[in-house]
N, C-alpha and C positions, 0 to 999 in steps of 0.2 A: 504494500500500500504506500502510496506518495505522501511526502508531508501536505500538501495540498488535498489530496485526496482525504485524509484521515484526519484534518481540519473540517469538513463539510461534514463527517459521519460523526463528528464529537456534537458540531453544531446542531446536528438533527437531532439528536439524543438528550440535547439539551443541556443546561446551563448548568447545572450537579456534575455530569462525564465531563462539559468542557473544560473547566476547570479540573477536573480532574485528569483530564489530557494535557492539559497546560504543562499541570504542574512533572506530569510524568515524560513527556515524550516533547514538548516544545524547546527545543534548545537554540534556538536563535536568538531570545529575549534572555534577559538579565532575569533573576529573581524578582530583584525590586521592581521590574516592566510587568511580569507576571501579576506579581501583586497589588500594583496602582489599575491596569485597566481591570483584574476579579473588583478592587473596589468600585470602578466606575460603572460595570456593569451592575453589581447590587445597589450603587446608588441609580441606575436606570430603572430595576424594578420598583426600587420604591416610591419613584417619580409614577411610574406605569401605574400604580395601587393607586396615590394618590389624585393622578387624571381619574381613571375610572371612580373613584366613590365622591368626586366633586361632579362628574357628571349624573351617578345618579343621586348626590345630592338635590341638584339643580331638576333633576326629573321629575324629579317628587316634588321640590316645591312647584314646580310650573304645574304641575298635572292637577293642583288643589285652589291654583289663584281663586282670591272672589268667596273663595269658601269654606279656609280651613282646615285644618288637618285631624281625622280620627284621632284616638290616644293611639292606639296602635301606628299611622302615621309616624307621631309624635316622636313616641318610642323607637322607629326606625330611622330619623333625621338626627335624633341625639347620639346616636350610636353611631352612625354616620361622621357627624362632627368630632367625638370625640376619639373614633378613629384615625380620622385624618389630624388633627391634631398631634396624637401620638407619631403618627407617621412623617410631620412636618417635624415634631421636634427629635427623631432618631435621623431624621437624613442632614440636619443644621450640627448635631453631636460628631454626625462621620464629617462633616465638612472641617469643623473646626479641629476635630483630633488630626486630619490629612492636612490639614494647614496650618499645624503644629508641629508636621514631622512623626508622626505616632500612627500608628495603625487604627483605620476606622473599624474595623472590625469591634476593636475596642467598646465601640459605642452600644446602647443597650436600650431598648424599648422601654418606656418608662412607663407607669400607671398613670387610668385617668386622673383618678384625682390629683398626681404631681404636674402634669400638664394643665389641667383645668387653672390650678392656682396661679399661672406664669399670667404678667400684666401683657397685656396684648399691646 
């Protein structure tokens, strides 16, 4: 198998084997190449989570203008929000641990109520 080749069969297996291909069989990049873009691509998933639930955020609200939302509603927009929340402040924790020199990985999903309290 080509390096080129068994880069597309890592890719299709998905982002677990890639990185796990990276780290075994890529030898063209440095260690620290490896491990700056594995960070950028989990900082892309967490961009990916956060478009998706600010879109159906925003679905939910549109879909009730004029009229309100059920409790149940209610209950799914809060969780919504304090989802993305968590997830804005784990991807601002990998930014600054990477732009301190530190490995993001470092960084840690924190509970609602720790993020709830931050002054916006």
């Amino acid at each position: 198998m080509t390096f080129h080749l068994a880069s597309e069969v890592a890719d299709v297996l998905g982002p677990h084997w890639r990185r796990e291909w990276l780290r075994k069989y890529q030898w063209s990049r440095s260690p620290e190449q490896a491990t700056t873009e594995e960070a950028r691509m989990e900082d892309q998933n967490i961009i990916a989570k956060i478009s998706q639930l600010a879109a159906q955020e925003q679905q939910l609200e549109e879909a009730h203008v004029g009229e309100g939302l059920s409790e149940e509603d209610h209950a799914e927009l809060h969780r919504i929000e304090a989802t993305l929340d968590r997830l804005w402040d784990l991807l601002r924790q990998r930014r600054a641990l990477r732009d301190a020199g530190r490995s993001p990985d470092a960084a840690a999903e924190r509970g609602e109520s720790t993020v709830e309290e931050y002054l916006q």
